[in-house]
C-alpha positions in Angstrom: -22.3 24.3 -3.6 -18.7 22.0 -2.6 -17.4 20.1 -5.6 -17.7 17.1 -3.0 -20.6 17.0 0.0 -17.8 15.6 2.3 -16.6 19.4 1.9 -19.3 20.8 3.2 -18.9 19.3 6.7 -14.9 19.6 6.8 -14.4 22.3 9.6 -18.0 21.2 11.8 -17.0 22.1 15.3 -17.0 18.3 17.7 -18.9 19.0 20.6 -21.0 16.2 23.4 -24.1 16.8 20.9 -21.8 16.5 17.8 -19.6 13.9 18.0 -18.8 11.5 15.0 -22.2 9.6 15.4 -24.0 12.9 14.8 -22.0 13.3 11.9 -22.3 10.0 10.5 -26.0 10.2 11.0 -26.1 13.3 9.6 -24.5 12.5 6.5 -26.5 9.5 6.0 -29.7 11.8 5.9 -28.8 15.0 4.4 -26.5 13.4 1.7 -28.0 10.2 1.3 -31.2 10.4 2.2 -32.0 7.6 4.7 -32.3 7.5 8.1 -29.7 5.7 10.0 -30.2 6.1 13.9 -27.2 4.0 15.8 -28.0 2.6 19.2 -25.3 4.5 21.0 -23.0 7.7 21.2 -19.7 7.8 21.4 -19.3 8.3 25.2 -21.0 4.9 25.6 -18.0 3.7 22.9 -15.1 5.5 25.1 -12.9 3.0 27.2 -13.6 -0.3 26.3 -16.3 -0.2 23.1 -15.2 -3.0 20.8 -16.7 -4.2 17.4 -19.1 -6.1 18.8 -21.0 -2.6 19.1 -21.2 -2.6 15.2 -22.0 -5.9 15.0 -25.0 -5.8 17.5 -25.7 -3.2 15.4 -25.7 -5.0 12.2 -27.7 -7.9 14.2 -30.7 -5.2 14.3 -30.5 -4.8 10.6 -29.2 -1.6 10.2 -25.7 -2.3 8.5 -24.2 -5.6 6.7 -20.4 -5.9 6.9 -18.5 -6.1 3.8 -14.7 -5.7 2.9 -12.6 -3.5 2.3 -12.3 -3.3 -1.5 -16.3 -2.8 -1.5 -16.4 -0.1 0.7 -18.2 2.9 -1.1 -19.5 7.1 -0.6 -22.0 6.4 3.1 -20.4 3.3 4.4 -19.6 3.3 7.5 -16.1 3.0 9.1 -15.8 1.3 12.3 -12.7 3.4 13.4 -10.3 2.0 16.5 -7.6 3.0 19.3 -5.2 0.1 20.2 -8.0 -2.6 18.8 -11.1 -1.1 20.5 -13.8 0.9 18.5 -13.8 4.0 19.6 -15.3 6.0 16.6 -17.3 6.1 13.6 -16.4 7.9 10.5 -18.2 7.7 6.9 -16.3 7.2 3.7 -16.3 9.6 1.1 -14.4 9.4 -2.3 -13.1 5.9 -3.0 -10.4 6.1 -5.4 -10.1 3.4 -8.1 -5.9 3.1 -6.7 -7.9 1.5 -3.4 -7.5 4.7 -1.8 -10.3 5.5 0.8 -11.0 8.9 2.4 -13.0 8.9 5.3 -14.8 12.0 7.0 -15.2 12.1 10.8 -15.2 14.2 13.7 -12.7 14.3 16.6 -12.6 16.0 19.7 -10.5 19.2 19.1 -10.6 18.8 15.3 -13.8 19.0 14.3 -15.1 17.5 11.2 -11.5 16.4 9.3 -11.3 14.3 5.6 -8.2 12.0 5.7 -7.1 9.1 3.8 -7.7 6.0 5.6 -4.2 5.1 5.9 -3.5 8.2 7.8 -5.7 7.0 10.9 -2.4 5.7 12.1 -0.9 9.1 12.0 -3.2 10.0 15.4 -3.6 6.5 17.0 -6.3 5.2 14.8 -7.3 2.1 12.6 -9.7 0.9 10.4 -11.5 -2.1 11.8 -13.8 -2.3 9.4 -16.5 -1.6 7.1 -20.2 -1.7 7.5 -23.4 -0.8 4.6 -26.3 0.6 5.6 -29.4 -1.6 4.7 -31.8 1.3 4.4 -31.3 2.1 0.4 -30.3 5.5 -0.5 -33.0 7.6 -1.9 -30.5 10.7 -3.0 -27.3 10.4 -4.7 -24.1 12.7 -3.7 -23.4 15.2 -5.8 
């Protein structure tokens, strides 16, 4: 057993059937315990998706947006390339400095952890963060 469950997952090949929404999805029900099925995989994101994705999302009652100081372990983060989402990662240990690490899963990576802040070193920002609705039923160890 990891010290953290994001460790767990750090090193998860990427492939078309396990891209970051099959993480995130993942994570929400093996580590949280609730079911959080999104509308769309990242193919349908590539080239043009923007953050009205997440927010037709949140429109079906699946997440509520919140900011960035209340982001906490399962929320989602909206995750974008030159303003446009793009990608969908989960965060995993909030530090009480502000610090954020989020886990997600890139094409030739694989399942990486990386402080939010470092998005930028490969193109990437943080557009935002989004709560499930559906309560957890399990807590990360």
């Amino acid at each position: 057993m990891s010290e953290h469950w994001a460790q767990d997952y750090i090193g998860t090949p990427w492939s078309r059937e396990r891209d970051c929404v099959w993480l995130f999805e993942e994570v929400q029900e093996a580590v949280f315990g609730r079911s959080v099925r999104l509308p769309q995989t990242l193919s349908a994101l590539n080239g043009g998706g923007n953050a009205d994705w997440l927010a037709s999302v949140e429109g079906r009652g699946v997440f509520r947006k919140i900011p960035a100081r209340k982001a906490d372990e399962g929320d989602a983060v909206a995750i974008g390339v030159g303003g446009q989402l793009a990608h969908i990662g989960v965060v995993a240990k909030p530090s009480p400095l502000g610090d954020r690490w989020v886990l997600h899963s890139r094409r030739g990576a694989g399942a990486v952890l990386v402080l939010v802040a470092d998005l930028a070193r490969d193109g990437m920002s943080a557009l935002g963060y989004y709560r499930p609705l559906l309560p957890a039923t399990r807590m990360p160890r």
